[in-house]
N, C-alpha and C positions, 0 to 999 in steps of 0.2 A: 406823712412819712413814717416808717416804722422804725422802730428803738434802735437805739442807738447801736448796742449791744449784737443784735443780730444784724443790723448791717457790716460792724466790724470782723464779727463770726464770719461773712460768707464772704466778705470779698481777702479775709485772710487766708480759707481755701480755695481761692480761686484759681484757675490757673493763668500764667503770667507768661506763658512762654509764646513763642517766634515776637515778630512786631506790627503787632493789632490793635487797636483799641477799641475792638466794637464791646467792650467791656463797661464805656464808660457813655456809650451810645444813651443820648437822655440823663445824663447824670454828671456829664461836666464839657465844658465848652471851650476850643482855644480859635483863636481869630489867624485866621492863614494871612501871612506873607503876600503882598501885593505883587510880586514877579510867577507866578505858577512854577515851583519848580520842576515840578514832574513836566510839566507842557515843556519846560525846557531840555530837560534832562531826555524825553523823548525822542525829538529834535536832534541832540546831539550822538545816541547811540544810533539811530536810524541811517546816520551819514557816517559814523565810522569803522575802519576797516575792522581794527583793534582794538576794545576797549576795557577797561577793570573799573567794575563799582566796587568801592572799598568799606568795610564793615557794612556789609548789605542787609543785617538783622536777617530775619525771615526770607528775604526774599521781593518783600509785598510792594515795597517803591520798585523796584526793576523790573517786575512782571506785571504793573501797570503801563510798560511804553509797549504798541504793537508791534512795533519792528524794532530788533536789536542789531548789534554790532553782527559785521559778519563771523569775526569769530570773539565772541563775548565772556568777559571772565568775572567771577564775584569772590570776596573773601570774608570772611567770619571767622573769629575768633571765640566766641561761646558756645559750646558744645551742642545745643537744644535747636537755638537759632539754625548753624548750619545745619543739624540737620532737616530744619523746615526749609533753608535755602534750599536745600540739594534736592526736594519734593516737588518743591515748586518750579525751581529752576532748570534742571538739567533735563526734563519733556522737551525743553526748548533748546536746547545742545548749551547750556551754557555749563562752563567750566566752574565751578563751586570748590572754594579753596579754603580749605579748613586751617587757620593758621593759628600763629602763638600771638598774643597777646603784644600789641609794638615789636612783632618780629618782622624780616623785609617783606616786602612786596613778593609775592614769587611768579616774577616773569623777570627776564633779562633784560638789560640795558636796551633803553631806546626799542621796548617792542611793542610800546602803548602809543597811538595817537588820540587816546581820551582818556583820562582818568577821572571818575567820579565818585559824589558819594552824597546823601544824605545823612549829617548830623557825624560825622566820624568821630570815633573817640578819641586821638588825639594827630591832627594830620602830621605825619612821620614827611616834611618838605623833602630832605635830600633821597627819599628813595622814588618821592613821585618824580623828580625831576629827574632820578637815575631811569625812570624806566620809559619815560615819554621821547618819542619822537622829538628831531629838531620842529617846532611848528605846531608842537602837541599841543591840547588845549587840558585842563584840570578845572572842571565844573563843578562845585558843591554848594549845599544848604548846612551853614554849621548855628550849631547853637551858641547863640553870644554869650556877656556878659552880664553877670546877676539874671541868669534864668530864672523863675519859682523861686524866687530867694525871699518873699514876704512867704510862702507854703515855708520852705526851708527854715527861714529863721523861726519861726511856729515852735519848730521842736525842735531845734539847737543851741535858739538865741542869738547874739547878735555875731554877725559876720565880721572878719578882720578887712582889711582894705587890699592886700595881696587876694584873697577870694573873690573879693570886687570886680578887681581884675582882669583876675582868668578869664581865657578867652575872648579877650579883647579885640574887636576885628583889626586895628589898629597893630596893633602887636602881629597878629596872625599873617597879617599884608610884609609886613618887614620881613617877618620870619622866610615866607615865599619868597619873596625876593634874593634875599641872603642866598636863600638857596639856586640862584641863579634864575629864576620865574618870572617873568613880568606879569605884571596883576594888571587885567585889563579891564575889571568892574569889579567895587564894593558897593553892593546896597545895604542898610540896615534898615529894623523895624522891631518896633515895640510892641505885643501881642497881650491883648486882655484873655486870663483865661479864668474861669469859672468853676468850679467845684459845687454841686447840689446836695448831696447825702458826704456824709463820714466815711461811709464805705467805697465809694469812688475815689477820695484819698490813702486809704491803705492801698487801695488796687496798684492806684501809681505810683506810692513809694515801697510798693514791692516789686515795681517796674523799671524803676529807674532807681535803682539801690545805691547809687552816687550821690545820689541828693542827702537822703539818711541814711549813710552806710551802717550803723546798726541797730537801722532801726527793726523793731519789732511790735506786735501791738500790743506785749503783756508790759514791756519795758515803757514805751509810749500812752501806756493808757490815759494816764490824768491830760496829756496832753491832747490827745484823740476827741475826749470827751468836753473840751473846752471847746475844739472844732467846730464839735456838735450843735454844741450850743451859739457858739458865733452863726452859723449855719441856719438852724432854724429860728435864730432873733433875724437874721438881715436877707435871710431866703438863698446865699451863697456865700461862698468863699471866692474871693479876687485874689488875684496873683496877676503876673505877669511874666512871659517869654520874653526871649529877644533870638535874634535871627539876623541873621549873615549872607547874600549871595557873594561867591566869590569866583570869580575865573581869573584864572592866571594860564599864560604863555610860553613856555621853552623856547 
């Protein structure tokens, strides 16, 4: 493996932008969800009329299904991402919605008969329910509770139990519902993920900047370098995901 130092140097200029990870291809590992959510998510754009995948990243999950809605909409909220959606996606006529940050949905009341998403960042219930058809279905993959939170606690320290929490599928099912939704599957699952070099962890918490909002690696060094060495004494770093299928009903 090479020093420490220069794996942290390259993967802190690396670039991090749309949502890819072949960055970490051979350099860290997470264990997929036993539902296929793209097989699913496929499935459901293929059959409908109308649909919105919501906080789309890049693009890269929706331009995985081969047939899409007939008229098919995506939204993004990060500047860079959209504009990887809008490259990716609109060859393929899909409407790419560049929006504000938990601003509405933008499609009118009851003009969606599917709303989807892969991992949203936080499901806004009363506008999906505002904008689905009576019969509409809402299909997503969200990230559960205590994500990477052995990575996270790494260089934070210990978590409160309100952080625990969040994102609870649990909570997240109520929420839908409240919002007038019947929820007609929760699956959950606990994901082993893997880390091999140091610099495959800067890569991702400059990827996912919520995990260590500020983090950096000249602030984080001593912490980095402990990684390191955890790393090549045990040959990786373990963590764990969690993951959510949910569909719910109007």
């Amino acid at each position: 493996m090479r020093p420490a130092e220069q794996l942290i140097v390259e993967a802190a200029a690396a670039d991090v932008g749309g949502w890819g990870f072949d960055y970490l291809d051979g350099r860290a590992t997470e264990e997929r969800p036993p539902w296929r959510y793209v097989q699913q998510l496929a499935q459901a754009v293929a059959s409908a009329g109308t649909a919105i995948d919501l906080d789309t990243g890049g693009g890269e999950v929706l331009a995985r299904c081969p047939r899409l809605a007939t008229t098919q909409h995506a939204t993004e909220s990060w500047p860079p991402n959209a504009a990887a959606a809008r490259a990716l996606l609109e060859p393929r006529a899909v409407h790419v919605h560049e929006t504000a940050p938990e601003g509405p949905i933008p499609l009118p009341a009851a003009a969606a008969d599917l709303v989807t998403s892969r991992h949203p960042v936080r499901p806004a219930w009363d506008e999906i329910a505002r904008v689905l058809t009576p019969g509409g279905e809402y299909l997503a993959q969200h990230v559960g509770p205590e994500s990477a939170f052995e990575l996270i606690e790494h260089f934070i320290g210990p978590t409160t139990d309100q952080q625990r929490r969040s994102r609870h599928p649990d909570d997240e099912a109520a929420a839908a519902e409240a919002a007038g939704l019947e929820v007609t599957e929760l699956r959950t699952a606990r994901l082993r993920m893997e880390f091999f070099d140091v610099g495959a962890v800067v890569w991702i918490l400059r990827k996912c900047v919520w995990w260590v909002p500020d983090f950096d690696v000249d602030r984080y060094r001593e912490r980095l370098t402990a990684m390191d060495r955890i790393i090549r004494r045990d040959g990786s770093f373990v963590a764990h995901s969690t993951r959510h299928l949910l569909r719910a009903r109007r």
